[in-house]
Backbone as CSV, one residue per row, in Angstrom:
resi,resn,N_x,N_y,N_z,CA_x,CA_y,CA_z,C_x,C_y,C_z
1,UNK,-8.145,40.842,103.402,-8.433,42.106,102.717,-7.690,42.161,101.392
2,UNK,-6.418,41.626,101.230,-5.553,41.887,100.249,-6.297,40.558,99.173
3,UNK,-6.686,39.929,99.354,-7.346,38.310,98.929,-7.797,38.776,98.372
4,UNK,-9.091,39.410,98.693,-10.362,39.894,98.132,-10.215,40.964,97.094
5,UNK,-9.425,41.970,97.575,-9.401,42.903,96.182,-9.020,42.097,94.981
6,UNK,-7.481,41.419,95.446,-6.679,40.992,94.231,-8.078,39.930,93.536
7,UNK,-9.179,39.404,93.964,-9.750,38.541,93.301,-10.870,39.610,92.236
8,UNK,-11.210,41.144,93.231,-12.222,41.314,92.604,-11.597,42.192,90.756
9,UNK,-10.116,42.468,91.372,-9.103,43.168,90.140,-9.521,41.719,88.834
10,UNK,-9.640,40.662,89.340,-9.334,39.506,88.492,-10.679,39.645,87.394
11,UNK,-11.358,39.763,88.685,-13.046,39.803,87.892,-13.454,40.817,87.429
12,UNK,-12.878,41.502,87.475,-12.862,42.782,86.444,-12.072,42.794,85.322
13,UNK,-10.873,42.357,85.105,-10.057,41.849,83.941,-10.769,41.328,83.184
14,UNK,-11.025,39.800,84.032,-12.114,38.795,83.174,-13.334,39.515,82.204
15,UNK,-13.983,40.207,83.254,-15.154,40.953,82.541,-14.975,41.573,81.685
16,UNK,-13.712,42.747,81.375,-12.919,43.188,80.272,-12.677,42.420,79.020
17,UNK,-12.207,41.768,79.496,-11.798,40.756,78.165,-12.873,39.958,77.533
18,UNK,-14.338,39.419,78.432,-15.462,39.044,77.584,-16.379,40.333,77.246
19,UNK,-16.127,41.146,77.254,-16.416,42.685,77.097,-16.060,42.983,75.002
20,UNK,-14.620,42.968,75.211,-13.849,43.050,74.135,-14.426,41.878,72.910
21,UNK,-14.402,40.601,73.413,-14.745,39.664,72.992,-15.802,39.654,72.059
22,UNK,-16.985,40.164,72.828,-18.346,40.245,72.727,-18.221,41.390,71.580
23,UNK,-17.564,42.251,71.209,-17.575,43.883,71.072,-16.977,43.146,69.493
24,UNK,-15.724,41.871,69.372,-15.287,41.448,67.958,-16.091,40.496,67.767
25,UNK,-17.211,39.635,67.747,-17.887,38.952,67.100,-19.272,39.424,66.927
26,UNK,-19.881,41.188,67.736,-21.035,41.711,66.872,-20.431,42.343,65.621
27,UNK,-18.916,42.405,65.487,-18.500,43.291,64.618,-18.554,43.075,63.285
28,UNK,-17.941,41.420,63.499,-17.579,40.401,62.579,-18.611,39.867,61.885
29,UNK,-19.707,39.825,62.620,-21.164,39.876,62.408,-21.910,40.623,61.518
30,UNK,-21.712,41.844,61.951,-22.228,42.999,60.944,-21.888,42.812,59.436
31,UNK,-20.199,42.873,59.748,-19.152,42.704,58.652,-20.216,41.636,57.515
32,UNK,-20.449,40.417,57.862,-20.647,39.180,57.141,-22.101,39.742,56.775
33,UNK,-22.824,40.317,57.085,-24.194,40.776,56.222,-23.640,41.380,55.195
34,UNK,-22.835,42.538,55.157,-22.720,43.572,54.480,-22.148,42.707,53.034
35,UNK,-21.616,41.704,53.318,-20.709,41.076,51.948,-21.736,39.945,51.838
36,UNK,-22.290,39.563,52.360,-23.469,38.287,51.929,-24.371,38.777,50.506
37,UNK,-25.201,37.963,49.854,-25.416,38.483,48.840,-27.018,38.316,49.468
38,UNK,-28.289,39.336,48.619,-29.489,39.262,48.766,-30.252,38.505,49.251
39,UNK,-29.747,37.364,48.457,-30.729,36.171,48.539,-30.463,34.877,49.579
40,UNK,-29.355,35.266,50.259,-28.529,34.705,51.294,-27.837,33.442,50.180
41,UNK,-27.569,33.184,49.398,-27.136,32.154,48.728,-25.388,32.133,49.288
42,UNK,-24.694,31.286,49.706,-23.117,30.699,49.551,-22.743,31.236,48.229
43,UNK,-21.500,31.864,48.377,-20.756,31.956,47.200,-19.284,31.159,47.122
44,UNK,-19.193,30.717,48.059,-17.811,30.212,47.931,-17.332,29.007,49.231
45,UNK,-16.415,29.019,49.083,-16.089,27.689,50.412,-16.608,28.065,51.923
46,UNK,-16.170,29.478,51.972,-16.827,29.930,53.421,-18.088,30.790,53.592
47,UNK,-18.932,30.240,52.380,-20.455,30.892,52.422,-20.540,32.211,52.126
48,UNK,-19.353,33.029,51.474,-19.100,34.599,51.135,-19.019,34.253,49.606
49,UNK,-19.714,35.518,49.152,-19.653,35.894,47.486,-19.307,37.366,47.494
50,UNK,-18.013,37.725,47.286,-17.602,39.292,47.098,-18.240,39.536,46.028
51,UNK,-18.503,40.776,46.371,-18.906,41.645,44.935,-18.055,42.247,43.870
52,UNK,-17.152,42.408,44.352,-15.913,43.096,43.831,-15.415,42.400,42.511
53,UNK,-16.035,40.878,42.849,-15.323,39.537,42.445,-16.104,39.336,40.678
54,UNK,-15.836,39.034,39.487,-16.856,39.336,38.328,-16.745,37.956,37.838
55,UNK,-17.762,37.453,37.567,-18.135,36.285,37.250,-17.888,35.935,35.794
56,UNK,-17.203,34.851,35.270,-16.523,34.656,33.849,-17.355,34.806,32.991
57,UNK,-17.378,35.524,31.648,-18.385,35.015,30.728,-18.562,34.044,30.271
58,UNK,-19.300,33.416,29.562,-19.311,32.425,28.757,-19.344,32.785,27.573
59,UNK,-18.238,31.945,26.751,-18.286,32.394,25.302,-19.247,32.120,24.235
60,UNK,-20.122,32.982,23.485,-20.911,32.980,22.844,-19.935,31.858,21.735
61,UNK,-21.634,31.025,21.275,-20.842,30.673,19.951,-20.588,30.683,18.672
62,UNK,-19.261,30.572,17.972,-19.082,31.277,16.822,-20.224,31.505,15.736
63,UNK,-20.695,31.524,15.057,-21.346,31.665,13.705,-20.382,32.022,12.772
64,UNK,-20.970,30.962,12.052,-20.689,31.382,10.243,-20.978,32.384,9.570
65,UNK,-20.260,32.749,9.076,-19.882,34.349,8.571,-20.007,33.350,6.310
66,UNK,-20.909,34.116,6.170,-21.317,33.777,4.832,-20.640,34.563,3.887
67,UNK,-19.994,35.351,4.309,-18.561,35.760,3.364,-17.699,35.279,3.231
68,UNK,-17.173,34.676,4.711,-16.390,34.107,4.789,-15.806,32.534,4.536
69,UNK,-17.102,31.692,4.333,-17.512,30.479,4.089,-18.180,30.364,2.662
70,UNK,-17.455,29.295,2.024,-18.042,28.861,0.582,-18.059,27.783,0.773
71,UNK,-19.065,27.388,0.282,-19.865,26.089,-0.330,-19.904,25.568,-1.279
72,UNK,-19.641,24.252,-1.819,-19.091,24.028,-2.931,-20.225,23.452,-3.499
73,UNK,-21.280,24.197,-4.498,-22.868,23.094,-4.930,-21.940,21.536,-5.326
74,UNK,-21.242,21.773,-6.151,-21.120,20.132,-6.556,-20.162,19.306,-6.068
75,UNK,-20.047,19.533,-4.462,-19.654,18.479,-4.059,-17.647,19.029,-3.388
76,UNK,-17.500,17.933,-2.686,-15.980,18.263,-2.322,-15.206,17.315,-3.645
77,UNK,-13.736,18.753,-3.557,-12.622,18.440,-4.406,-12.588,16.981,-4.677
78,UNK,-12.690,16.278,-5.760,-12.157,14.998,-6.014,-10.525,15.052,-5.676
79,UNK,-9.931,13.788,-5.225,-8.866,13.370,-5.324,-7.811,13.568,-6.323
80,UNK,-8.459,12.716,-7.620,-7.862,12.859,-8.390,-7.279,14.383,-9.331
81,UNK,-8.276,15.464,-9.013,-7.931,16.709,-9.180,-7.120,17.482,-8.395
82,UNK,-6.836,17.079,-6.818,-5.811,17.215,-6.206,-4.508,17.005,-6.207
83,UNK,-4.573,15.591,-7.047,-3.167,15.035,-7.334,-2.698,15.587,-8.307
84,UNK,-3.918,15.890,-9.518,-2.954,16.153,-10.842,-2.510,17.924,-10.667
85,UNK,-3.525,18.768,-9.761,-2.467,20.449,-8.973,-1.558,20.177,-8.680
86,UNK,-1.274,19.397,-7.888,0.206,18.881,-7.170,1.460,18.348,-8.408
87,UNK,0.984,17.153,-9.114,1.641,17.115,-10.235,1.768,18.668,-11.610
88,UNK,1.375,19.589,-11.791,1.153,20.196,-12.155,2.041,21.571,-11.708
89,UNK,1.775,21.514,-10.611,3.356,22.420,-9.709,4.747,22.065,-9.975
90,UNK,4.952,20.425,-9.658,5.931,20.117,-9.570,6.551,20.150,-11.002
91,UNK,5.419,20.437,-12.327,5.860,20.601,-14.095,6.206,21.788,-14.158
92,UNK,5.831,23.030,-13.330,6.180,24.257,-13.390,7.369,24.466,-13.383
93,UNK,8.411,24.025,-12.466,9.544,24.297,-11.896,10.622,24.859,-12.936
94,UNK,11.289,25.525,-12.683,12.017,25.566,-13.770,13.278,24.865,-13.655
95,UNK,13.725,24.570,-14.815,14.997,23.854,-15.132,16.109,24.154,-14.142
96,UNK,16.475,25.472,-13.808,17.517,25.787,-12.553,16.962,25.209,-11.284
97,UNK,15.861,25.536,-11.007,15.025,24.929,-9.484,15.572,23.355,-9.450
98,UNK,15.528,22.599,-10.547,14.913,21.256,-10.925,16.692,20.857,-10.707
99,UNK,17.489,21.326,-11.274,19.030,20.995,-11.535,19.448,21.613,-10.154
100,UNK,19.027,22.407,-8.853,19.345,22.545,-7.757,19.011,21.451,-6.888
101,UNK,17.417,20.955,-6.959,17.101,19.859,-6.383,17.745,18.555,-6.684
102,UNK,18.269,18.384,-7.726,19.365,17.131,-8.578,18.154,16.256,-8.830
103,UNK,19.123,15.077,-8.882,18.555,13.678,-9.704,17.256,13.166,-9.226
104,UNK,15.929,12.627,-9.233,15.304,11.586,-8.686,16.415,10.407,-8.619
105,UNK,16.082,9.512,-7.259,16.689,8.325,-7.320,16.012,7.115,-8.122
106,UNK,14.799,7.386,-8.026,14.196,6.017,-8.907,13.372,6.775,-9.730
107,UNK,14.208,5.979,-10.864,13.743,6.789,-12.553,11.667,6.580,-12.599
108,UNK,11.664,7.006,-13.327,9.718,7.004,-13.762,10.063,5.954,-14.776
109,UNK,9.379,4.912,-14.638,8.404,3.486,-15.414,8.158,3.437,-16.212
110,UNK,8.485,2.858,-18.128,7.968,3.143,-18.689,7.455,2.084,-18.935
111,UNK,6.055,2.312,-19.292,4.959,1.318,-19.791,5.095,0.763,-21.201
112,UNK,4.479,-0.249,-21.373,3.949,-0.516,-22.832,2.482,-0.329,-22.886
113,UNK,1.699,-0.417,-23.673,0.502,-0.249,-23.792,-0.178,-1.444,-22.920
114,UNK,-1.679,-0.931,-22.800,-2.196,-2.191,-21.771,-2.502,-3.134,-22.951
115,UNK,-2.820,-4.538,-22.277,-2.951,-5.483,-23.116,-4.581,-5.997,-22.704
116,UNK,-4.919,-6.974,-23.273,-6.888,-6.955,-23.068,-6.900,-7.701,-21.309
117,UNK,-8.223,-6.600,-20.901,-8.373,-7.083,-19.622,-8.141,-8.952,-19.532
118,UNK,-8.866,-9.383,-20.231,-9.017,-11.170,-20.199,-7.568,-11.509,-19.881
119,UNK,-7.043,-10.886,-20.277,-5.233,-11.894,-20.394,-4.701,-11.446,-19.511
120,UNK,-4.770,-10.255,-18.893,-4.126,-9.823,-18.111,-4.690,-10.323,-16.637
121,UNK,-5.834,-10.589,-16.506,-6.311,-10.773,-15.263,-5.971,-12.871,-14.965
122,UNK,-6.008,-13.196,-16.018,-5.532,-14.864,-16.183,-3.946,-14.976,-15.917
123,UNK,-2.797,-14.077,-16.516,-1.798,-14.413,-16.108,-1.325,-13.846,-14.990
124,UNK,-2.133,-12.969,-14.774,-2.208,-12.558,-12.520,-2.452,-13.640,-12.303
125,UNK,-3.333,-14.861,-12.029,-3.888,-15.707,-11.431,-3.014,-16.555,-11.517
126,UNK,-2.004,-17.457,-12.553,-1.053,-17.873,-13.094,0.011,-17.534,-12.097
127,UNK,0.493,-16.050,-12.385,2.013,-15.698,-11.117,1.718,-16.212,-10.415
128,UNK,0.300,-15.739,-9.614,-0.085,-15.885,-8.161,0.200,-17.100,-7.653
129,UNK,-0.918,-18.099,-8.684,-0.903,-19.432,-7.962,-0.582,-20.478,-8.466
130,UNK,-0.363,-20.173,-10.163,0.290,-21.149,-10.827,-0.064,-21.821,-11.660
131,UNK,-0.306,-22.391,-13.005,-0.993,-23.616,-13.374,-0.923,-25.058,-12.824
132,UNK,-2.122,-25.904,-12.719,-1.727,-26.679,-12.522,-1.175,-27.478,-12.934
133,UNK,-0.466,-28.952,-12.095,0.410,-29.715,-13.159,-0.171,-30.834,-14.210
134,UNK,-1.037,-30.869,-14.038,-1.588,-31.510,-15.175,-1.880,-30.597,-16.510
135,UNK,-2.217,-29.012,-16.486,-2.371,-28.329,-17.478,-0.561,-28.572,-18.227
136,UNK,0.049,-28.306,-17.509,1.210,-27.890,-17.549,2.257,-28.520,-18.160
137,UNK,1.661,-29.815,-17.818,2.244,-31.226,-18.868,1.791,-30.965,-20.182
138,UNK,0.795,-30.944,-20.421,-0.345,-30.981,-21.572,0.295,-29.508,-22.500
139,UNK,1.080,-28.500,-21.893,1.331,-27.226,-22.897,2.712,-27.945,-23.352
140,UNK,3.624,-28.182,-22.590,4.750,-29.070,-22.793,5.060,-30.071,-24.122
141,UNK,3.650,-30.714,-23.640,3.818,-31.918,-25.042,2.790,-31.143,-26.390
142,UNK,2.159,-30.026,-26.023,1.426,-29.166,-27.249,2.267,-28.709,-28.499
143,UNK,3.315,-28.120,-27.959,4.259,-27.489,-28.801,5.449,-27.921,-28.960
144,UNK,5.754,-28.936,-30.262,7.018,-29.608,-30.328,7.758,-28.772,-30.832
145,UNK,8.929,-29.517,-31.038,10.106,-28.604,-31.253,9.846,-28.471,-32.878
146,UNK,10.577,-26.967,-33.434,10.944,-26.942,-34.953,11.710,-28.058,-35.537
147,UNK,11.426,-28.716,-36.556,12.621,-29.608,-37.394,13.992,-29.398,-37.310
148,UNK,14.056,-27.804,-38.023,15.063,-27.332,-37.660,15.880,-26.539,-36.689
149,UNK,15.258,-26.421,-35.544,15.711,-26.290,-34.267,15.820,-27.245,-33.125
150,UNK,16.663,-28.295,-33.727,16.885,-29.178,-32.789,17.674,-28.797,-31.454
151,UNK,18.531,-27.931,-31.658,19.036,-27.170,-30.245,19.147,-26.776,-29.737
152,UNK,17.642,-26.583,-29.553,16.752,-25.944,-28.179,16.411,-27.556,-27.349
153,UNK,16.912,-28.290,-27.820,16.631,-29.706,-26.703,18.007,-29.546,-25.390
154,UNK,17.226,-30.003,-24.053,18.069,-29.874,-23.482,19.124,-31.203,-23.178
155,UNK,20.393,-30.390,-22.996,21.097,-31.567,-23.078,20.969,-33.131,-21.995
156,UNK,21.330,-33.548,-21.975,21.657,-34.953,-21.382,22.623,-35.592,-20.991
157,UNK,23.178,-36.264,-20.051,24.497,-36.459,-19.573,24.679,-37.509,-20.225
158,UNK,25.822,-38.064,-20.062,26.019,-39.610,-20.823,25.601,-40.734,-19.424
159,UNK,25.578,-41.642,-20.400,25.359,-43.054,-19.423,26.556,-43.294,-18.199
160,UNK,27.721,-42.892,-18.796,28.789,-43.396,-18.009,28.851,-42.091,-16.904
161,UNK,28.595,-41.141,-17.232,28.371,-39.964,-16.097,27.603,-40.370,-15.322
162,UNK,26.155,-40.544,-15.635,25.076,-40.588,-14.686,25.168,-41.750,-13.383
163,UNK,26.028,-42.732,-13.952,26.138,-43.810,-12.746,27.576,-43.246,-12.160
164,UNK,28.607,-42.557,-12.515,29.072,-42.081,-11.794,29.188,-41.386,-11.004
165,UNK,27.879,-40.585,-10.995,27.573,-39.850,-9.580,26.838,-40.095,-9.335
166,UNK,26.217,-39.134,-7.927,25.458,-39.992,-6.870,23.883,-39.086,-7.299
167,UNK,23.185,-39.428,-6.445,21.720,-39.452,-6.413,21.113,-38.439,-6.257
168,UNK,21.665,-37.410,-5.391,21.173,-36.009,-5.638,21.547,-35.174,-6.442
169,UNK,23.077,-35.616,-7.383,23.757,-34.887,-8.629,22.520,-35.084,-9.601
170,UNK,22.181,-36.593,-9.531,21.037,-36.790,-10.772,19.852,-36.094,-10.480
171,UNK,19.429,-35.787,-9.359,17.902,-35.493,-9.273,18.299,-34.166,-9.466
172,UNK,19.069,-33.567,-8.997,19.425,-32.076,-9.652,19.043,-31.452,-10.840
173,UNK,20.158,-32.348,-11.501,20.069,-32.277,-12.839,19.004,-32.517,-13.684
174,UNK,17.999,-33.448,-13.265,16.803,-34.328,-13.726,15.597,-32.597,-13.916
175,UNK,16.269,-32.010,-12.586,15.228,-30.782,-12.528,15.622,-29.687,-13.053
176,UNK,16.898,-29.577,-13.501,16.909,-28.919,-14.957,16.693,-29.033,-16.186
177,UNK,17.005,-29.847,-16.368,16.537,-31.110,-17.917,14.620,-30.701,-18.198
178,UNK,13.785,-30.907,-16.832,12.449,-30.473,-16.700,12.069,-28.894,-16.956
179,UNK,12.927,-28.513,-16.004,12.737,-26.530,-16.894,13.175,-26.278,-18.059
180,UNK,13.958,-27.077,-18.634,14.870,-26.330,-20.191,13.745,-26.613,-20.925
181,UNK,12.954,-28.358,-20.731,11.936,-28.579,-21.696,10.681,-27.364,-22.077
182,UNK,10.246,-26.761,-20.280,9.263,-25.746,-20.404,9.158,-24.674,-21.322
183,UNK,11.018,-24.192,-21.404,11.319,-22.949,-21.869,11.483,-23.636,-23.354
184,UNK,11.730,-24.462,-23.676,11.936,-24.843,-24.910,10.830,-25.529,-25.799
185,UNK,9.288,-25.300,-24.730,8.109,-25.859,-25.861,7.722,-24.284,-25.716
186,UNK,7.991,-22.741,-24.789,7.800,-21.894,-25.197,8.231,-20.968,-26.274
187,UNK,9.452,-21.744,-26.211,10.611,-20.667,-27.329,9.333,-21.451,-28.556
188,UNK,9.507,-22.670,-28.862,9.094,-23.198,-29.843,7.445,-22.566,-30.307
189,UNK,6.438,-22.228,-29.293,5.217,-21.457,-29.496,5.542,-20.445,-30.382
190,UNK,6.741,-19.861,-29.580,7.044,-18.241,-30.056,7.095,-18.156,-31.378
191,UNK,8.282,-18.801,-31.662,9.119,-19.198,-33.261,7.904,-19.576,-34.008
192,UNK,6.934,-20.222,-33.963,5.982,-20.898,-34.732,5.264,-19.416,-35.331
193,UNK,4.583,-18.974,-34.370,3.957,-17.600,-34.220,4.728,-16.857,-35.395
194,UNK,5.990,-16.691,-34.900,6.173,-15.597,-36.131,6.943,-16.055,-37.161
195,UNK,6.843,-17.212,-37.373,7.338,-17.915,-38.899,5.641,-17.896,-39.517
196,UNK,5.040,-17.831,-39.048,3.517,-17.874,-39.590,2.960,-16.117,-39.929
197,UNK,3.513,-15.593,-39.142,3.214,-13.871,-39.531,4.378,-13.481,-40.902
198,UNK,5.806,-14.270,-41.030,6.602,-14.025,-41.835,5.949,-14.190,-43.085
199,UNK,5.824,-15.368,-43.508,4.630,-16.425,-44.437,3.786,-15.517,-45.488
200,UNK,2.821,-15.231,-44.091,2.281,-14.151,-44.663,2.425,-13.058,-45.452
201,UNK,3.489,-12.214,-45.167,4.296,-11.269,-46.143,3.367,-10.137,-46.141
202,UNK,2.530,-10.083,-44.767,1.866,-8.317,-44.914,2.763,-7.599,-43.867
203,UNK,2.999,-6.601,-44.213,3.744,-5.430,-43.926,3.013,-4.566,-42.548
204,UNK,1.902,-4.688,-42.566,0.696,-4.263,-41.415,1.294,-5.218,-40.024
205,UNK,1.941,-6.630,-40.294,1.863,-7.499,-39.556,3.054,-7.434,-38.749
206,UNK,4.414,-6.537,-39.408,5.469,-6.262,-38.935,5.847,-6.153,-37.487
207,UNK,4.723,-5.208,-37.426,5.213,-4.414,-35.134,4.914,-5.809,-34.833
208,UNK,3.891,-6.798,-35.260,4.008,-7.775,-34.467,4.767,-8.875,-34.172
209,UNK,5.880,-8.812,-35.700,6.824,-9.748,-35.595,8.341,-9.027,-34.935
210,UNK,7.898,-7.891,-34.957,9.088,-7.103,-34.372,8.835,-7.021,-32.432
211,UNK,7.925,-7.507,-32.489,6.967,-7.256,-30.673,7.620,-8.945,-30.230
């Protein structure tokens, strides 16, 4: 007798509790229509799209504002008109500004006038790469020495020197003896040049004997 009740108390609990059960998942149920959206579409990881929730705009895009934007008909700023504003500022300054900032360290360049493209672009080629040695002989023996400038020849050791030392003293030396000659059939070009503008005796010809 006591068996039986205590089992049918059980099955009535039980029934309670799938009672309750039943009572939170029509609830939960309802709940999930009410927030679902129209068209039944997923809004999110667990298939819910709140409403509450506002969806980002997207940013329209800018436009040009024709007040605000100029157009230049002939073209963008040249360079060189950029540089010389900039140089042009820096002429403004005044003398106190200029004596606060102090010294430049490396002075400004002064030029001589240009000389004709032809010559200038030949003795680039010359630094660069050199004459060759066969030209090079040939300018050497072109321009002898003045009569009276015999001492621009370079000197020479004596006989009794040269066997007294050894073999790389001479070849040394042999290769100075070879540069003094170079510089000394140029000096001799030079000198010729303007003993021939002297000669002359025009006065027009001066800057050039003074150059």
């Amino acid at each position: 007798m006591g068996k039986s009740r205590y089992r049918e108390d059980e099955e009535e609990r039980l029934a309670d509790k799938v009672t309750e059960i039943l009572k939170k998942m029509r609830k939960k149920k309802s709940t999930r229509k009410e927030i679902t959206s129209p068209n039944g579409e997923d809004g999110g990881a667990d298939g819910l799209t709140p409403k509450n929730i506002e969806q980002p705009k997207q940013a329209k895009p800018a436009t040009p504002n024709a007040n605000s934007v100029s157009v230049d008909q002939n073209g963008p700023t040249s360079q060189p008109l950029q540089k010389a504003n900039s140089t042009n500022s820096t002429d403004n300054l005044s003398e106190d500004v200029l004596n606060l900032l102090g010294q430049r360290i490396i002075e400004k360049r002064n030029f001589a006038p240009s000389i004709h493209p032809s010559i200038a672009e030949r003795w680039s080629d010359i630094i660069k790469v050199g004459l060759p040695k066969e030209e090079r002989a040939a300018l050497v023996k072109k321009y002898f020495t003045p009569e009276n400038c015999t001492f621009l020849d370079p000197p020479t050791l004596n006989k009794e020197v040269e066997l007294a030392v050894n073999e790389p003293t001479r070849a040394r030396d042999q290769r100075i003896v070879t540069r003094h000659s170079k510089l000394q059939s140029c000096v001799a070009s030079i000198t010729t040049t303007i003993s021939t503008l002297i000669e002359r005796k025009n006065e027009s010809e001066l800057p050039l004997i003074d150059g």
